[in-house]
The first five atom37 places (N, CA, C, CB, O) and aatype in JSON, in Angstrom:
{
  "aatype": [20, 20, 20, 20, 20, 20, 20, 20, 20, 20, 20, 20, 20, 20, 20, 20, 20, 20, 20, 20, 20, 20, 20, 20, 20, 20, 20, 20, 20, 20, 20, 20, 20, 20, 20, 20, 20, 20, 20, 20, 20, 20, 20, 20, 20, 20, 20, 20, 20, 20, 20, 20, 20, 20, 20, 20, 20, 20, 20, 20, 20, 20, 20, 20, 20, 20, 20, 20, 20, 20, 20, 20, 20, 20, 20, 20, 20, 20, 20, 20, 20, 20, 20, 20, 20, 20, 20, 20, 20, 20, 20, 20, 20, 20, 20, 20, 20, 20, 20, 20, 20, 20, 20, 20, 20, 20, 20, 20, 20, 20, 20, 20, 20, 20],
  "atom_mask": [
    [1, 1, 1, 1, 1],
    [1, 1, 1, 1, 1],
    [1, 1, 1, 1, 1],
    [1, 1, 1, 1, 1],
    [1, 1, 1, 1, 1],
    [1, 1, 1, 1, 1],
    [1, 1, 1, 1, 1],
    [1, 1, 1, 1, 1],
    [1, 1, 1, 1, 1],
    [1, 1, 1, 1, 1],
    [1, 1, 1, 1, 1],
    [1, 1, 1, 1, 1],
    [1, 1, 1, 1, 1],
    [1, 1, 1, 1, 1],
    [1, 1, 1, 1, 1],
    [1, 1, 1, 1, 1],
    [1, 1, 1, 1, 1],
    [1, 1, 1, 1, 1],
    [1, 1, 1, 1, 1],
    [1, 1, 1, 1, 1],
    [1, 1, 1, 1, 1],
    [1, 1, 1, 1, 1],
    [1, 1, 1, 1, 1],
    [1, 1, 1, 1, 1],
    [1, 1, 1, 1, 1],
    [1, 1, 1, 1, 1],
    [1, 1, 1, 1, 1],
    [1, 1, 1, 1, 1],
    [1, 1, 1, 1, 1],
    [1, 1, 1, 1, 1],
    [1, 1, 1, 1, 1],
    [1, 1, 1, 1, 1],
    [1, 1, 1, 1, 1],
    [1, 1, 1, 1, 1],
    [1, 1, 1, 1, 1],
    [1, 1, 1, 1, 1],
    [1, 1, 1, 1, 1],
    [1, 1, 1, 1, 1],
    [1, 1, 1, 1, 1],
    [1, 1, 1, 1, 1],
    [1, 1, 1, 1, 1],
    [1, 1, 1, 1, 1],
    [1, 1, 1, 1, 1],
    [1, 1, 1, 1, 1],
    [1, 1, 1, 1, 1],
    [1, 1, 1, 1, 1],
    [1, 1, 1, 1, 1],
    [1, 1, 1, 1, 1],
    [1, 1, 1, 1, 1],
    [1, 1, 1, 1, 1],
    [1, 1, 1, 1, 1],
    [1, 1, 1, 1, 1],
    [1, 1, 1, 1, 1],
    [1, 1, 1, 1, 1],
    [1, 1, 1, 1, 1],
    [1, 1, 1, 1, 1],
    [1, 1, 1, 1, 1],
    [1, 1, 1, 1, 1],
    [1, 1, 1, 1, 1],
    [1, 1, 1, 1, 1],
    [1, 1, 1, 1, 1],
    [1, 1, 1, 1, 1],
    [1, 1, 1, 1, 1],
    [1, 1, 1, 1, 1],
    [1, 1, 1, 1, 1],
    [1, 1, 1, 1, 1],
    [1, 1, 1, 1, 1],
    [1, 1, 1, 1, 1],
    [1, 1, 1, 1, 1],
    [1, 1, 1, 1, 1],
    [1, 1, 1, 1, 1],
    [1, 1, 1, 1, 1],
    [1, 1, 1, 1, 1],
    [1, 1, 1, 1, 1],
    [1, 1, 1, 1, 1],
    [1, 1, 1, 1, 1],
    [1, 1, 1, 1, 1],
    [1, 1, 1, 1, 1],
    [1, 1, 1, 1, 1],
    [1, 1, 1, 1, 1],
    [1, 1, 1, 1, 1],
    [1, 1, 1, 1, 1],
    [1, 1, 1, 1, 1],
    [1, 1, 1, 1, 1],
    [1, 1, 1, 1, 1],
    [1, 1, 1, 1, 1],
    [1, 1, 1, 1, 1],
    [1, 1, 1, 1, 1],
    [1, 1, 1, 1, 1],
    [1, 1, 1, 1, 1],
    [1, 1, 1, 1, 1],
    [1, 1, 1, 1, 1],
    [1, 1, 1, 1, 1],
    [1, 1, 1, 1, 1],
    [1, 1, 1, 1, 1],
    [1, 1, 1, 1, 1],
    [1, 1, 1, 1, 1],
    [1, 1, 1, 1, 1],
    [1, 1, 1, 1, 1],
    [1, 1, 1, 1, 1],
    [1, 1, 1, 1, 1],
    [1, 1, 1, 1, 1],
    [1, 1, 1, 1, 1],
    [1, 1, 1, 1, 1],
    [1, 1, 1, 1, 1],
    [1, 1, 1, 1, 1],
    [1, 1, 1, 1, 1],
    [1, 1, 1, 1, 1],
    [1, 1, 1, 1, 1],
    [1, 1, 1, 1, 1],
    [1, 1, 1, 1, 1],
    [1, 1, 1, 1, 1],
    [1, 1, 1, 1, 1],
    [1, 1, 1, 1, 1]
  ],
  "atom_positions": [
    [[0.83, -1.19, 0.0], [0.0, 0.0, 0.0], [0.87, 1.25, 0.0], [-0.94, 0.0, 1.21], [2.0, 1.23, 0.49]],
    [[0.33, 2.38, -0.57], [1.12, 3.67, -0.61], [0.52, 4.61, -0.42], [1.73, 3.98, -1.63], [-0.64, 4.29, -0.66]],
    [[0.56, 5.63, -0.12], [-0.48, 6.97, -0.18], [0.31, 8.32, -0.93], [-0.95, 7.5, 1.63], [1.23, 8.93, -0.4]],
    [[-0.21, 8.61, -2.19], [0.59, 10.0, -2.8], [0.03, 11.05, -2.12], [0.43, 10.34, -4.47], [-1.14, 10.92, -1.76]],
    [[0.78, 12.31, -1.81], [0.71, 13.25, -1.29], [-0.76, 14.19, -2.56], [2.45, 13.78, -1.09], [-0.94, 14.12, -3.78]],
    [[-1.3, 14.76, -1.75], [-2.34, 15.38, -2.62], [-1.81, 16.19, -3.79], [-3.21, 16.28, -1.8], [-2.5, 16.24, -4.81]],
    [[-0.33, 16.99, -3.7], [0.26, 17.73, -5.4], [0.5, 16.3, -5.89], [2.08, 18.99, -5.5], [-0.49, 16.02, -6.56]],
    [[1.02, 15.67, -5.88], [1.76, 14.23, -6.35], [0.1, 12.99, -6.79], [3.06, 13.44, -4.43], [-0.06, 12.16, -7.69]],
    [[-0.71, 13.39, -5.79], [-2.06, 12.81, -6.24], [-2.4, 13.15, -7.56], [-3.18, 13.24, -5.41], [-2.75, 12.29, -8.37]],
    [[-2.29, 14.74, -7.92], [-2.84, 15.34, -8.5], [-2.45, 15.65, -9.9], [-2.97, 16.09, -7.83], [-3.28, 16.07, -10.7]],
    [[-1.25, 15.47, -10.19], [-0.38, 15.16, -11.08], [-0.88, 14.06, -11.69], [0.85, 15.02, -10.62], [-1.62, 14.12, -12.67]],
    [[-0.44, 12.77, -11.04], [-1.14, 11.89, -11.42], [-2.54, 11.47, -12.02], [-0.99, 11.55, -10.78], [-2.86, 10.76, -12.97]],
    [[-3.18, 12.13, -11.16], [-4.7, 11.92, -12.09], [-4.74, 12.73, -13.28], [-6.11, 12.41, -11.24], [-5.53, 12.35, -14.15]],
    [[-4.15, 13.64, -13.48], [-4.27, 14.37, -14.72], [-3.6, 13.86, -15.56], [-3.98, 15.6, -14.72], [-4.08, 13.86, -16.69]],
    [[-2.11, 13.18, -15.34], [-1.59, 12.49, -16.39], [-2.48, 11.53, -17.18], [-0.55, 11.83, -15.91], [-2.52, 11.54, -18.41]],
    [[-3.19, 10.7, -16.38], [-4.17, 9.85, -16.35], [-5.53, 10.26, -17.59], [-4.6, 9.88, -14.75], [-5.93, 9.65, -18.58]],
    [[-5.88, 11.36, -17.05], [-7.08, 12.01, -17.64], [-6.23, 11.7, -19.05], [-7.58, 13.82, -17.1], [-6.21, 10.68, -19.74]],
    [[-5.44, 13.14, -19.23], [-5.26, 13.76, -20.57], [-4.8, 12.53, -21.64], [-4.06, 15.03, -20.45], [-4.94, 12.64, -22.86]],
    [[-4.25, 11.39, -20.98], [-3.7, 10.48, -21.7], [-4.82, 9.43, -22.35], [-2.7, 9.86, -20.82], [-4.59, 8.88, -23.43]],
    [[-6.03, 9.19, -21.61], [-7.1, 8.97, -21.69], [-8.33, 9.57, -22.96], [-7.23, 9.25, -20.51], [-9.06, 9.03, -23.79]],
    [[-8.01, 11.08, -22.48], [-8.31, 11.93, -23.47], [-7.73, 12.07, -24.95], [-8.16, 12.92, -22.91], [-8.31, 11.93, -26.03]],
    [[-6.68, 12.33, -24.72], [-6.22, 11.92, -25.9], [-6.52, 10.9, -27.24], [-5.41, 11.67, -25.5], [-6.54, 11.17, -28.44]],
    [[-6.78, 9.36, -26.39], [-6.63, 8.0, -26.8], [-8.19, 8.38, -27.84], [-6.62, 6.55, -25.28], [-8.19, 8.42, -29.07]],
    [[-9.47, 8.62, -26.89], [-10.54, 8.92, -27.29], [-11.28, 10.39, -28.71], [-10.84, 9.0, -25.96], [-12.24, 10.62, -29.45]],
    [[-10.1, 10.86, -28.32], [-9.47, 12.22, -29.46], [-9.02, 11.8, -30.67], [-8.11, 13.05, -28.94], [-9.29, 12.16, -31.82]],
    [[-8.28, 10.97, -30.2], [-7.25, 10.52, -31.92], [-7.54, 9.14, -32.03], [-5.14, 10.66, -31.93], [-6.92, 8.62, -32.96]],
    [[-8.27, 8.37, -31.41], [-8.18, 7.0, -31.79], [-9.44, 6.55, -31.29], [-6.94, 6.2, -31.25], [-9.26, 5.47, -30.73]],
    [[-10.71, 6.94, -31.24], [-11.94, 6.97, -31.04], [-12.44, 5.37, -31.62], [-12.54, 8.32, -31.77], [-12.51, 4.92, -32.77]],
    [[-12.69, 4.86, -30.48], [-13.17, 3.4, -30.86], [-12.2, 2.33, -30.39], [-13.32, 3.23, -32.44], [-12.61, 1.31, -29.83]],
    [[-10.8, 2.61, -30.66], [-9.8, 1.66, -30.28], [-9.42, 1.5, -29.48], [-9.03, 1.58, -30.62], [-8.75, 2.39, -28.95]],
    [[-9.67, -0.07, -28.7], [-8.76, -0.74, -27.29], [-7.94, 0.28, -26.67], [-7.62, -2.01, -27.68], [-7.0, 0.81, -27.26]],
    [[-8.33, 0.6, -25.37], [-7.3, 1.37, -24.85], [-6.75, 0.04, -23.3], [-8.11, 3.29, -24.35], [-7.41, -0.97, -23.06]],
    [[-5.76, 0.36, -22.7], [-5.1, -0.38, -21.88], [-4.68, 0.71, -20.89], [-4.0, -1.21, -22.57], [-4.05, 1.71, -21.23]],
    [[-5.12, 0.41, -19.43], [-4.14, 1.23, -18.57], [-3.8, 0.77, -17.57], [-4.47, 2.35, -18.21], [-4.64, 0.32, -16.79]],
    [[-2.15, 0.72, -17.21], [-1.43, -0.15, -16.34], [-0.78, 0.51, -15.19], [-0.45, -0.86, -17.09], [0.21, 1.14, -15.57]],
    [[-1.03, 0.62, -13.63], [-0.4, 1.45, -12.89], [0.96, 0.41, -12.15], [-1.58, 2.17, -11.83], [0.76, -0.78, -11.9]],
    [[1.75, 0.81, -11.99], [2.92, 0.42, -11.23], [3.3, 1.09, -9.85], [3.97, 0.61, -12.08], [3.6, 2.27, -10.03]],
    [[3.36, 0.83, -9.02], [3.89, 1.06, -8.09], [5.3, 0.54, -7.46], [3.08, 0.91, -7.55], [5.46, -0.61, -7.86]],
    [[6.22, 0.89, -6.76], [7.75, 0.1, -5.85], [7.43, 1.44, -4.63], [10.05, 0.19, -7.05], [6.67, 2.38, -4.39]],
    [[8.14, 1.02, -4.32], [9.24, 2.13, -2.73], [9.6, 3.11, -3.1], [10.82, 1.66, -2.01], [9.78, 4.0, -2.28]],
    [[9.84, 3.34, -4.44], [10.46, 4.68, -5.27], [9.82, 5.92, -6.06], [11.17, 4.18, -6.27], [10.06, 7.12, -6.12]],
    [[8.86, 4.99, -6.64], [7.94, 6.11, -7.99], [6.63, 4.73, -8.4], [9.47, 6.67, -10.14], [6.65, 3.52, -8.65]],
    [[5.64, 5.77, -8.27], [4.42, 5.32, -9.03], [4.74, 5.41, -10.6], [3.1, 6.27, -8.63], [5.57, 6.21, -11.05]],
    [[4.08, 4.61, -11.3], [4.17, 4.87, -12.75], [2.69, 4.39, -13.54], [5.54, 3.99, -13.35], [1.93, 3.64, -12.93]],
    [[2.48, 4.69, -14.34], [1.38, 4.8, -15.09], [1.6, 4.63, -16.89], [0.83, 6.2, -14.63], [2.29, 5.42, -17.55]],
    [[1.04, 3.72, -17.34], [0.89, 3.28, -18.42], [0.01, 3.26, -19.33], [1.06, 2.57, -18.31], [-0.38, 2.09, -19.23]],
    [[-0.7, 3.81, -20.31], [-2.11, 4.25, -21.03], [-1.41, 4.0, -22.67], [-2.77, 6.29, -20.58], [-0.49, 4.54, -23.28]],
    [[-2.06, 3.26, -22.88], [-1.78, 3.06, -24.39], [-3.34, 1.99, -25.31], [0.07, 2.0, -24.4], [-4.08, 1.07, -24.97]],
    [[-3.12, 3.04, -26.85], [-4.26, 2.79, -27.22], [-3.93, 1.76, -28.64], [-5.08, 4.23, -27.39], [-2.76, 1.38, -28.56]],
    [[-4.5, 1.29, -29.71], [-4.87, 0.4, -30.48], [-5.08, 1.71, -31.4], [-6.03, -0.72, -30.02], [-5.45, 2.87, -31.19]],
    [[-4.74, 1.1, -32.33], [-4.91, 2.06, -33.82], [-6.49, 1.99, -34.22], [-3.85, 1.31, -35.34], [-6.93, 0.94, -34.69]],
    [[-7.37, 3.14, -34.03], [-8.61, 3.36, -34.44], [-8.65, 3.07, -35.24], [-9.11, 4.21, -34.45], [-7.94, 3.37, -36.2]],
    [[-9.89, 2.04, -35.18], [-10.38, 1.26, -36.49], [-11.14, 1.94, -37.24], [-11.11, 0.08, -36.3], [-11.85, 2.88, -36.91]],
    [[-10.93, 1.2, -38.88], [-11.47, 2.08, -40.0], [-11.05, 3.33, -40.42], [-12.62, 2.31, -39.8], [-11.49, 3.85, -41.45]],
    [[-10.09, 3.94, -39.58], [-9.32, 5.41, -39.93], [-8.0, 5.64, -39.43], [-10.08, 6.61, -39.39], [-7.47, 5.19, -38.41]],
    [[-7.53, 6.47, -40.37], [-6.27, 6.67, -39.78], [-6.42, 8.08, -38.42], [-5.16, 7.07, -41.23], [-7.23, 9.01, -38.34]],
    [[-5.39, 7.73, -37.63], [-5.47, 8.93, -36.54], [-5.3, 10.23, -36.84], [-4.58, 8.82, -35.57], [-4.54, 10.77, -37.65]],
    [[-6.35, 10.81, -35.84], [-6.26, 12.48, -36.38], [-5.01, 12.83, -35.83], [-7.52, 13.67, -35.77], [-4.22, 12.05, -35.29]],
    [[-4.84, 14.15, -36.02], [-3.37, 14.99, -35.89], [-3.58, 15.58, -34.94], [-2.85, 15.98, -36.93], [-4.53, 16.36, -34.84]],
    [[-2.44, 15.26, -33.67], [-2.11, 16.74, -32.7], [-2.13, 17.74, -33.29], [-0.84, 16.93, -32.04], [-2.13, 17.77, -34.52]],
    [[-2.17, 18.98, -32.41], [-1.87, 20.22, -32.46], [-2.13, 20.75, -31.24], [-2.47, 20.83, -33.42], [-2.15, 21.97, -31.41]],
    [[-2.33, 20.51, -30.09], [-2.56, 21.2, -29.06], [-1.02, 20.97, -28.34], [-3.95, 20.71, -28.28], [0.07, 20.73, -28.87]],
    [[-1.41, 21.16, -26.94], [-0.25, 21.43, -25.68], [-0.3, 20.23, -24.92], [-0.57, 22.79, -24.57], [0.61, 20.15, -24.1]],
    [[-1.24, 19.09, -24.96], [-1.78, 17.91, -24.06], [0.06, 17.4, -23.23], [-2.78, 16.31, -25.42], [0.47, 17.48, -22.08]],
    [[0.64, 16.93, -24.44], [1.62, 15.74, -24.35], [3.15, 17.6, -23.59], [1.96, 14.41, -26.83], [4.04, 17.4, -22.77]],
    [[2.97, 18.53, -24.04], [3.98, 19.1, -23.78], [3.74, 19.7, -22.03], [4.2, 20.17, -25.01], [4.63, 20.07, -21.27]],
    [[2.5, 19.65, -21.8], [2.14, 20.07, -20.45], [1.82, 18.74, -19.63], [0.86, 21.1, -20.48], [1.54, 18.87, -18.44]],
    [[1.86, 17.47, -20.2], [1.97, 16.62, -19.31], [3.44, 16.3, -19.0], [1.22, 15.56, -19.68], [3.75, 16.02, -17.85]],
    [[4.57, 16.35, -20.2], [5.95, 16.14, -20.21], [6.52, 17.52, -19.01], [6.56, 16.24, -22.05], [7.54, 17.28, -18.37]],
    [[5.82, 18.85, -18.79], [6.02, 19.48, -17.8], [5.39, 19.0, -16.71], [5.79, 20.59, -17.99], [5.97, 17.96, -16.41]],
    [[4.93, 19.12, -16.32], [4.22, 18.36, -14.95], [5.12, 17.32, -13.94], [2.94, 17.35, -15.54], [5.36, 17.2, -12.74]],
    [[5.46, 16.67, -15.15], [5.88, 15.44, -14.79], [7.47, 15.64, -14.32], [5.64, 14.41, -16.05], [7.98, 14.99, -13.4]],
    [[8.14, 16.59, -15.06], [9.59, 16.57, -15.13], [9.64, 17.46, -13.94], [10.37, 17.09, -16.57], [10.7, 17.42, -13.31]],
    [[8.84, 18.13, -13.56], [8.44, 19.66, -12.29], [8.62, 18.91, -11.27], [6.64, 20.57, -12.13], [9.11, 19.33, -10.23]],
    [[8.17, 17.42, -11.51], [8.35, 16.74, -9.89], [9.31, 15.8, -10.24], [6.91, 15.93, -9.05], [9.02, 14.74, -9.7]],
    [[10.73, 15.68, -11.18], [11.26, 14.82, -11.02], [11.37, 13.78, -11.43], [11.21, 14.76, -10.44], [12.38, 13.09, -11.26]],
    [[10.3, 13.42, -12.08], [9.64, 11.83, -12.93], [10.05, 12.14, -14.15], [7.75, 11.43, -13.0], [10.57, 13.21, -14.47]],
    [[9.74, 10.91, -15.11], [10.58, 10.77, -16.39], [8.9, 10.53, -17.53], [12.04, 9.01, -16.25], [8.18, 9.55, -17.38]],
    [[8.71, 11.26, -18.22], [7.73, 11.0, -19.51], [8.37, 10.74, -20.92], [6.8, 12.29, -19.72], [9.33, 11.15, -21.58]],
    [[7.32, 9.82, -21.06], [7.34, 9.35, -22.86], [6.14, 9.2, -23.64], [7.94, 7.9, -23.14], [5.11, 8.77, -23.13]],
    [[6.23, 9.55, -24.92], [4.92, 9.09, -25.51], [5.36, 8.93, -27.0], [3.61, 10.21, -25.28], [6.47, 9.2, -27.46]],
    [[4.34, 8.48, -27.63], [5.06, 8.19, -29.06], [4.25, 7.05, -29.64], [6.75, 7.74, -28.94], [3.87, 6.38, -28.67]],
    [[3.85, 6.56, -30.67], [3.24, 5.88, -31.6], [4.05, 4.43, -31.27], [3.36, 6.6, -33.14], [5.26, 4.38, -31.04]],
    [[3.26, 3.39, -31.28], [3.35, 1.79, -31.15], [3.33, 1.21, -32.5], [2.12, 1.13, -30.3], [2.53, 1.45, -33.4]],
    [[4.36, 0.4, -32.48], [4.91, -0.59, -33.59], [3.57, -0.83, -34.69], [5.47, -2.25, -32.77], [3.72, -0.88, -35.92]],
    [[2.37, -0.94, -34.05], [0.73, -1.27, -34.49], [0.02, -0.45, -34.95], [-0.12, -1.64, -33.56], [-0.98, -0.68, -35.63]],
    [[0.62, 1.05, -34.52], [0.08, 1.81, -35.13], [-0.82, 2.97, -34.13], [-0.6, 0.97, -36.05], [-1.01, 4.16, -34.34]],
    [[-1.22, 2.16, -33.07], [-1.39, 2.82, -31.46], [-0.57, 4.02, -31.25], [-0.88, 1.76, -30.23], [0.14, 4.68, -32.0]],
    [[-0.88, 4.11, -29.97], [-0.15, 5.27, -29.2], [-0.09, 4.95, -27.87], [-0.81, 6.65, -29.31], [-1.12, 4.56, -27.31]],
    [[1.16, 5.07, -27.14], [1.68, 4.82, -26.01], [2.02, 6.3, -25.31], [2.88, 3.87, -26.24], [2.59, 7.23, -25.89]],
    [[1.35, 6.31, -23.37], [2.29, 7.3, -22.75], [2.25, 6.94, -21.65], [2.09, 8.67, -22.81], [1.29, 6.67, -20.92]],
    [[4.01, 6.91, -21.36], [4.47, 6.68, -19.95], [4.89, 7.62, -19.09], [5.4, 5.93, -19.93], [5.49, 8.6, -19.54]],
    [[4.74, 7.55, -18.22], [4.96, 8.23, -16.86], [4.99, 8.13, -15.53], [4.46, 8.82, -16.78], [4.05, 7.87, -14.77]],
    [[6.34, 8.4, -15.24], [6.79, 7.85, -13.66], [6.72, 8.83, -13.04], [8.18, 7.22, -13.34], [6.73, 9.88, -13.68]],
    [[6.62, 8.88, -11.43], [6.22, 10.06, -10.73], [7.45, 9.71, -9.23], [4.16, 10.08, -10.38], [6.78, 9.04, -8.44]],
    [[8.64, 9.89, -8.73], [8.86, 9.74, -7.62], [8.6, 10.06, -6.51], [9.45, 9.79, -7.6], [8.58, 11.21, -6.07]],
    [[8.27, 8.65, -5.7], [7.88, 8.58, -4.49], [8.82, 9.32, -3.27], [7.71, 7.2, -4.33], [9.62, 8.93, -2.41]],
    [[8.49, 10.09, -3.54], [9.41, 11.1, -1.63], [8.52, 11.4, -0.77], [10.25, 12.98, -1.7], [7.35, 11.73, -0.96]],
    [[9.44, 11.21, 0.77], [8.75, 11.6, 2.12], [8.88, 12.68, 1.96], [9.17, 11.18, 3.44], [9.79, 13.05, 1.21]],
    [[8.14, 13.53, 2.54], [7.77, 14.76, 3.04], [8.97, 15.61, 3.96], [6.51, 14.46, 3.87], [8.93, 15.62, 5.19]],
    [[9.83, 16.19, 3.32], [10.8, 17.28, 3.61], [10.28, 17.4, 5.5], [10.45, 18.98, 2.35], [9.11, 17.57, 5.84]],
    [[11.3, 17.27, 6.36], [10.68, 17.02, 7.63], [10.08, 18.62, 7.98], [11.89, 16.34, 8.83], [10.4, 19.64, 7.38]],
    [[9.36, 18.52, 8.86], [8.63, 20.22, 8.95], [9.38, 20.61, 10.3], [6.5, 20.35, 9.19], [9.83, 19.93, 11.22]],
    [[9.33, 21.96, 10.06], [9.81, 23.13, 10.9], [8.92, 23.53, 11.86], [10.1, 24.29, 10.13], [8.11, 24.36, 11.44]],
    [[8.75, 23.15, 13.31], [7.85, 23.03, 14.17], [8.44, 25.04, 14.84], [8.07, 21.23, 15.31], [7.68, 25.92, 15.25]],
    [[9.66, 25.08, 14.71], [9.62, 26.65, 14.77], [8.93, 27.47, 14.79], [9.98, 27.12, 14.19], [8.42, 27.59, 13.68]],
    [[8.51, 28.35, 15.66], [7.29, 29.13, 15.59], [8.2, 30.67, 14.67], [6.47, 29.41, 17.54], [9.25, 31.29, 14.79]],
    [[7.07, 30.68, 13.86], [7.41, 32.02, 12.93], [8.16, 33.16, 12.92], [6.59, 32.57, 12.77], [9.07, 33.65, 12.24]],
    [[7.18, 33.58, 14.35], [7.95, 35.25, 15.17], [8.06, 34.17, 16.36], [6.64, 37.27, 15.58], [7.17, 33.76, 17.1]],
    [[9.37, 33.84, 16.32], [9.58, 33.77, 17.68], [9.42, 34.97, 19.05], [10.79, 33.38, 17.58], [9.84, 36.08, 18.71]],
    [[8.96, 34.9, 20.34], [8.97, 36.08, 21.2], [10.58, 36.04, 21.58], [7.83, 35.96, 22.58], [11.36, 35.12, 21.82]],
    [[10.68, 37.21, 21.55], [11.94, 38.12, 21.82], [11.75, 37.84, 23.71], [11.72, 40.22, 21.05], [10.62, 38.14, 24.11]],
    [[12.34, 37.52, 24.38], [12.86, 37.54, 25.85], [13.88, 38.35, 25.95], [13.3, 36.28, 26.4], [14.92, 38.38, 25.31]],
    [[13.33, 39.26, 27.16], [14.29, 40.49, 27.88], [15.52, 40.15, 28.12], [13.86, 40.99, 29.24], [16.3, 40.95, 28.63]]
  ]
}
């Protein structure tokens, strides 16, 4: 079992979404697959689709894949995406698992003593 921190949650589900989104964007109809990984180190996430049947895939042009490749690199993790041997589309993304920077129980304004 693991628990991601709610920014690190949140990352994640969006990688999730847009990659999702995507699949249904450009490859509308075709098998999609999504595989999560977890270790001690980094969650990872796997979404890859099947070459839409009866057509060839529409064309990017948006920001999807360049603002998920930011996201991802912002916390440290490694992204890929890119077209499958089949004709599909594959995107990976690892997210590392870190504890929580220990906290500063320090009070702010400390009081000044005479």
């Amino acid at each position: 079992d693991f628990c991601l921190s709610r920014g690190l949650g949140d990352v994640y589900k969006r990688q999730a979404q847009e990659a999702l989104s995507n699949a249904v964007r450009h490859a509308s109809g075709a098998a999609v697959t999504v595989r999560v990984q977890a270790d001690p180190d980094a969650v990872g996430i796997r979404v890859r689709n099947d070459r839409a049947p009866g057509s060839p895939a529409s064309p990017g042009g948006g920001y999807g894949l360049r603002g998920m490749r930011e996201r991802v690199e912002l916390l440290g993790g490694s992204f890929d995406a890119g077209p499958t041997t089949g004709g599909g589309w594959e995107v990976i993304a690892s997210l590392p698992l870190r504890d929580a920077p220990p906290r500063d129980n320090t009070p702010e304004h400390p009081e000044e003593t005479p």
